[in-house]
N, C-alpha and C positions, 0 to 999 in steps of 0.2 A: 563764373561764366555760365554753368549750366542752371543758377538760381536765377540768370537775368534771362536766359533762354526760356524756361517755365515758366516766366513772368509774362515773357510777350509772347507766347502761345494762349492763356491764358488770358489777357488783354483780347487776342486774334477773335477767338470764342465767344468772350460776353459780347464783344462788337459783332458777330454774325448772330447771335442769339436776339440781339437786342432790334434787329436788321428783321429780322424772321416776326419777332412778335407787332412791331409796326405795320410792318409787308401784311399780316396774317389782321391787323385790327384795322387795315386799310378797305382789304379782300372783304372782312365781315362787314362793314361797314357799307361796300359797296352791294353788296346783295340784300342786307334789310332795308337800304332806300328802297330799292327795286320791287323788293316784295310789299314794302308800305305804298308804294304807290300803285302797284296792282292788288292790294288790300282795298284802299280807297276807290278806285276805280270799282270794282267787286261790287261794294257794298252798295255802292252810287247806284250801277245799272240795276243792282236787282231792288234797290226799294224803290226803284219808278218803276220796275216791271210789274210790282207785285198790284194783282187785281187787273188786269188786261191780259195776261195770258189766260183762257181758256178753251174751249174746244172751238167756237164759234171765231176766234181770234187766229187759229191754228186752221181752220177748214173757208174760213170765209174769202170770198173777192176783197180785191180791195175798192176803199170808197172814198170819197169823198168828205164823208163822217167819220168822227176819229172814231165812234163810240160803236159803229158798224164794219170797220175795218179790219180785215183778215189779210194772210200771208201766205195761203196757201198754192198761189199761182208764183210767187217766187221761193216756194219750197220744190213746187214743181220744176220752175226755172235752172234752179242748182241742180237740182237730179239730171234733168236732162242735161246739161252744161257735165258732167260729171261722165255722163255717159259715152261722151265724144272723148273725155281728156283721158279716160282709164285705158282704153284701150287703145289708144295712139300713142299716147306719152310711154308705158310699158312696153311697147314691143319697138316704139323707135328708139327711146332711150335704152331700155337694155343692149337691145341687139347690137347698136352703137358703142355703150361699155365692151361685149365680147370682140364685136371687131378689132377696137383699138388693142386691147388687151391680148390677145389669143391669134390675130389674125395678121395684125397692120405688124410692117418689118421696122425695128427699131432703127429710128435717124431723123430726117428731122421735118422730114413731113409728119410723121407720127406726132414730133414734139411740136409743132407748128399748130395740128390740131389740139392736142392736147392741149396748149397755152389758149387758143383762142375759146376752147368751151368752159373751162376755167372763168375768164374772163369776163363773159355772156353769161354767165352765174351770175355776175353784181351787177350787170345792167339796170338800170330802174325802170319798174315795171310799165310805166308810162309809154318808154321806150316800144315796148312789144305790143301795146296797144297801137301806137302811130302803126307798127307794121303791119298790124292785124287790117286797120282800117283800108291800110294803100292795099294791100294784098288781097285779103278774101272779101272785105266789102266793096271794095272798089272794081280790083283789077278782074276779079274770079264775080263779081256782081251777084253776091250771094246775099247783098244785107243785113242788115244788123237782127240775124237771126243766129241760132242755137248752134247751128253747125261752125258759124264764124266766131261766137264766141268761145265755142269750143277750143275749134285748133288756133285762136291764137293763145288762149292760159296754157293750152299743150306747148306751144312755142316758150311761153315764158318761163317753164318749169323742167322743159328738157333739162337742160343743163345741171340742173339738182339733179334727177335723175342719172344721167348719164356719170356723173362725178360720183354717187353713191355708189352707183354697180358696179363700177370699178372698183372702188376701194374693199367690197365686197368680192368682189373675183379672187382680186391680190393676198385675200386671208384666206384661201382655201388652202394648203398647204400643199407646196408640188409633189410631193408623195406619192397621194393620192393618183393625182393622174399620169405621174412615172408609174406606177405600179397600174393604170389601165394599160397605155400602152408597151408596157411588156406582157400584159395578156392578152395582145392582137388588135384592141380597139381601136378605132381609126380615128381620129382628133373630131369629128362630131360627137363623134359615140362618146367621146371621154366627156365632151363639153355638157352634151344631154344628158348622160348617165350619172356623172361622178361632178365635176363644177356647177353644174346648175344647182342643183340640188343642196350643194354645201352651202352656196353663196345665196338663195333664196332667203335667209332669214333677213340677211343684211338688206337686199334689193327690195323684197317686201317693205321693212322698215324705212325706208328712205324714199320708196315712192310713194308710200303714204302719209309722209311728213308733207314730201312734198302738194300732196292732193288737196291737204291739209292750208298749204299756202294759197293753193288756186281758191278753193274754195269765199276765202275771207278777202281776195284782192277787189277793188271796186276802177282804180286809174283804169287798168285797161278795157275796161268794160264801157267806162264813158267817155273813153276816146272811142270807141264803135258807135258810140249813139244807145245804148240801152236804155228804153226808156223804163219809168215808174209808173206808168198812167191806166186807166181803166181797160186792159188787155186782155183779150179770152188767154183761156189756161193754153197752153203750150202740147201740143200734140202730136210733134214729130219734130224732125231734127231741121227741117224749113220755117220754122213757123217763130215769130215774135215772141220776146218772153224779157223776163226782169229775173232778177235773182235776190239771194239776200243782203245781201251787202251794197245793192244799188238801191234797194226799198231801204235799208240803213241811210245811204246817203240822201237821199230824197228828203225822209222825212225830217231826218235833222236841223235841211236846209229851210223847209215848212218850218219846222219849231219857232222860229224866230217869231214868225206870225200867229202862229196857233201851238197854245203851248203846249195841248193834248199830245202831237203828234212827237214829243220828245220821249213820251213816256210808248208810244208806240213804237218809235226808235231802242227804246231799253227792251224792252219785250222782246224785240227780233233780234237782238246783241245777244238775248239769254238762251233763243232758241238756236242761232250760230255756235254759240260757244259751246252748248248741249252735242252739236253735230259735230264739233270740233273734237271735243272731248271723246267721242264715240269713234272717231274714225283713227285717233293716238291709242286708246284702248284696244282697237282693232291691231294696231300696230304693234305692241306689245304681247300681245296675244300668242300673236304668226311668231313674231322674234325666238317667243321662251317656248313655243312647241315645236319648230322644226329645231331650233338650239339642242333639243333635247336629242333629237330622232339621229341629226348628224356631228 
C-alpha cells in the first residue's frame, strides 16, 4: 500500500514537472517572438534613418523637399503638447487617487467610481479624441490648437495616472501615518508630510509611463484635425502646431508616393523613441532615489 502510494505521488510530480517545463518553454517562446519582432522592427527604422538625421534635419521647417525637410516645429509641437498634460494630468490624477483613497467613505459610490475609471483605462484612444474634438474644439471653440490637444491626451491618460497613485498610496504602510496621527497631525499634515512623500516614487513612476504613452499616441490627435503642413513653429498654448507622431503619420502616408519621405518617417521614429527612452530613464531615476530616501 504504501509502495503504490509513493508511486502516485511520484507519477503526481513528474506530471507537474513536466506541466512547469512546457508552461516555462511556452512563456520563453512567447517573449523571443516579441523581442524578434522588435529586433526586426529596430533594425528596419534605424538603417532607413541612418544619413538623414543631422542637425539641419533636427532644427529645420518642414518642406516640401524630402532632402530639406526638418522636424523641429513638431519637436516644438510635443513640448508644448507636454506642457498642458504635465500639469493637469498630475495634479488632477493624483489629487483624484488621494481623494478616493484617504478621503471618499467606503460603499458603493466609492466602488462605482472606482469600477468606472478602471474602465476608462482601456478605452481606445480614438474614443478620447471624438471627445476632445465635440469638447474643446467644438464646444469650448478652441481649435485644433495646443491647449486642445493638450487636455484631451490629459483626458486620455488620467485614468493610468489616477490607478497608479492609487496603487502607490495603498503601499505606504499604515504605520506610518497611525504613528503621525498619534503625534497630533491632522490627516492633511499626515497626507503632505508622511503619504505623499512615501508614495512619490511609485506616482512619479506611473505618470511618466504614462507621459510616455501621450507622447507617441497619433488617433486622438487626428480626430482634432492636426495638421502636418507648412506651419510657423508654435508659440503659445493658442497657436497651431503638429507633433511627432502626426509628422510620423503624414509622412508615411506620402511614402507611398515619394519614397524619400519613408526614410523621413524612420528618422523621426528614431528621434521619438530617443525621447521615449529619455523620459523611462527619467522614471527610473526618480523611482531608485526617492526608494532610497523613504
Amino acid at each position: 500500500m504504501e509502495h503504490l502510494d509513493t508511486n502516485q505521488f511520484e507519477n503526481k510530480m513528474n506530471a507537474r514537472v513536466r506541466k512547469n517545463k512546457i508552461a516555462k518553454g511556452v512563456f520563453f517562446l512567447a517573449t523571443i517572438s516579441g523581442l524578434i519582432v522588435l529586433a526586426i522592427l529596430l533594425i528596419r527604422v534605424i538603417s532607413q534613418s541612418i544619413g538623414w538625421i543631422d542637425w539641419n534635419f533636427l532644427t529645420g521647417r518642414l518642406s516640401t523637399d524630402a532632402e530639406q525637410a526638418g522636424i523641429m516645429g513638431a519637436i516644438l509641437g510635443t513640448i508644448w503638447l507636454m506642457l498642458v498634460v504635465v500639469p493637469v494630468t498630475f495634479i488632477l490624477g493624483v489629487g483624484t487617487a488621494i481623494y478616493i483613497e484617504l478621503y471618499a467613505k467606503k460603499g458603493r459610490v466609492q466602488s462605482f467610481i472606482q469600477t468606472n475609471i478602471a474602465n476608462l483605462a482601456g478605452v481606445p484612444s480614438i474614443v478620447y479624441g471624438l471627445l476632445g474634438l465635440t469638447i474643446f474644439v467644438r464646444a469650448m471653440q478652441l481649435g485644433n490648437v495646443v491647449l486642445a490637444g493638450g487636455l484631451t491626451l490629459s483626458l486620455l491618460i488620467m485614468p493610468i495616472v489616477v490607478v497608479s497613485a492609487q496603487e502607490a498610496l495603498r503601499s505606504v504602510p499604515q504605520d506610518l501615518s497611525e504613528a503621525s496621527y498619534g503625534m497630533g497631525a491632522t490627516k492633511w499634515q499626515t497626507i503632505k508630510k508622511i503619504i505623499l512623500p512615501a508614495a512619490l516614487p511609485g506616482i512619479m513612476t506611473g505618470t511618466i509611463l504614462a507621459l510616455s504613452r501621450a507622447i507617441g499616441e497619433t488617433a486622438p490627435l487626428t480626430a482634432l484635425g492636426i495638421p502636418a503642413l507648412l506651419i510657423p513653429f508654435p508659440e503659445g498654448l493658442f497657436d497651431t502646431f503638429t507633433a511627432l507622431p502626426m509628422q510620423i503619420y503624414y509622412w508615411t502616408l506620402d511614402a507611398v508616393l515619394t519614397e524619400e519621405y519613408a526614410y523621413l518617417a524612420a528618422a523621426t521614429i528614431v528621434v521619438l523613441l530617443l525621447l521615449l527612452l529619455l523620459l523611462n530613464s527619467i522614471a527610473i531615476f526618480i523611482r531608485n532615489k526617492f526608494q532610497q530616501r523613504y
